[in-house]
C-alpha positions, 0 to 999 in steps of 0.5 A, spaced: 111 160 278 112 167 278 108 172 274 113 176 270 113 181 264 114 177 258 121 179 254 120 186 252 123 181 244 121 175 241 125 169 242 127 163 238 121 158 238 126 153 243 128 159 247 121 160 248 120 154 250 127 152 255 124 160 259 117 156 259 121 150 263 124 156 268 118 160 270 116 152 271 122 152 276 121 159 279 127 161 274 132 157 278 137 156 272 140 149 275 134 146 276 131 147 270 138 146 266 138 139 271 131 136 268 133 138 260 139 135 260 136 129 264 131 128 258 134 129 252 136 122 251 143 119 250 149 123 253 147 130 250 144 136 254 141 143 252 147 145 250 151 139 247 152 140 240 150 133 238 143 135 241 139 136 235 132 140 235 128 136 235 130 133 241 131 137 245 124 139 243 121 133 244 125 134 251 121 141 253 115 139 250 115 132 255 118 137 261 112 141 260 105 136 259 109 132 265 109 138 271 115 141 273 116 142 280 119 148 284 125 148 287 123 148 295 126 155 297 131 156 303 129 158 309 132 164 313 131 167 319 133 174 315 129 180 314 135 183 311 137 181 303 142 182 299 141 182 291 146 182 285 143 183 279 147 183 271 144 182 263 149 181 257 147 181 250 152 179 246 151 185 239 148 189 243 142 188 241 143 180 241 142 175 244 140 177 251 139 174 257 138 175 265 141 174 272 140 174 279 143 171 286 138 173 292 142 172 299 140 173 306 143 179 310 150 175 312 151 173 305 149 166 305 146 164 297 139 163 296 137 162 290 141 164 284 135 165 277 136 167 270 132 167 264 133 169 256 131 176 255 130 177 247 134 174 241 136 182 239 136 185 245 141 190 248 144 189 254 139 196 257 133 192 256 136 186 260 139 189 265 132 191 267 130 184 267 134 182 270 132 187 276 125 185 275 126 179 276 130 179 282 125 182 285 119 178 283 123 173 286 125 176 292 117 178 293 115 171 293 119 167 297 121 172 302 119 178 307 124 182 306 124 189 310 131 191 307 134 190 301 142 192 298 141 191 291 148 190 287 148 192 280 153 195 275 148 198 271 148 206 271 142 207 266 138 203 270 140 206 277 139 213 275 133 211 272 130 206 278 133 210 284 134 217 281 127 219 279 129 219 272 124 217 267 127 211 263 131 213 258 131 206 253 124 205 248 121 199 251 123 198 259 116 201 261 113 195 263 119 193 267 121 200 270 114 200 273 114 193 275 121 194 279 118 201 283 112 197 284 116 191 287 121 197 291 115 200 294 113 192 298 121 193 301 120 198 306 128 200 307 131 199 300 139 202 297 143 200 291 151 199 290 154 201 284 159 195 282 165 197 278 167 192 272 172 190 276 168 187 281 165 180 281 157 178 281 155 172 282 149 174 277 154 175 270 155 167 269 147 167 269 146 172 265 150 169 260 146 162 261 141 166 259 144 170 252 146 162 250 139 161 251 135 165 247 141 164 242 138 157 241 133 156 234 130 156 231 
């Protein structure tokens, strides 16, 4: 399970609860989507309209008391990773949520992760979790020695690969957790994405905003 910052806002009770369920699952946003959906009874889901809260409550909470296993992690013979990384917030601040997708050195998908971020969150904030959480991830699968990591955010990339000091209240904690994390990977360089170009970790982020909608 990974050993993450808590969102930098709070989140609705049952949100709190569906991001319990994906740090249960190493945030494989699937996964965990896979085994809410599975226990809420009847043909609703986690984000079936006809699910009320009380069930999906119940839902977590019995995911939770019965043990959650990780998914097991795709073997590579790579040293090199590829790390697309996105945050949404609806408002900005809203609801908020992040994405990553961790590939190998020729591209191959390895693990794709998300979580919500806060209910009143600006997109700033997620961004940086969704860099933090990317790497955390990363650190605790794999060895990697070189990294290219693809992300349209120019705040976070003056701040993380340009030595400037965080410019967003609140991203401290995030800010230190991701150059700790840079420091384990010995060759490491950023790609800026332009809005025209496609990252596989928007459609994740956006799970995760719609996740840290859900209340109360």
């Amino acid at each position: 399970m990974t050993d993450a910052p808590l969102p930098v806002e709070h989140l609705p009770p049952l949100a709190t609860r569906v991001d319990e369920v994906l740090a249960g699952v190493s945030y494989e946003l699937a996964a965990a989507t896979d085994a809410v959906d599975d226990a809420v009874p009847g043909y609703g889901g986690l984000f079936d309209p006809d699910t009320t809260p009380a069930e999906l409550r119940r839902a977590l909470d019995g995911l939770l008391e019965s043990g959650l296993s990780r998914p097991t992690v795709t073997e590579t013979a790579s040293d090199a990773f590829v790390l697309y990384v996105d945050g949404s917030s609806r408002g900005n601040p809203g609801p908020a949520g992040a994405g990553a997708v961790i590939m190998d050195g020729e591209e191959r998908e390895l693990a794709r992760l998300g979580r919500p971020v806060g209910a009143r969150t600006g997109n700033n904030v997620a961004e940086y979790v969704a860099l933090q959480l990317g790497l955390a991830e990363l650190l605790t699968r794999y060895d990697p020695q070189q990294l290219e990591v693809r992300i349209d955010s120019m705040t976070v990339i003056r701040d993380v690969w340009g030595g400037e000091d965080p410019t967003e209240s609140g991203v401290e904690a995030y800010s230190e957790a991701v150059a700790a994390a840079l420091e384990a990977v010995p060759t490491h360089h950023y790609t800026h994405l332009a809005d025209s170009d496609p990252n596989p970790a928007d459609a994740l982020a956006t799970v995760g905003a719609d996740i840290a909608a859900l209340g109360p």
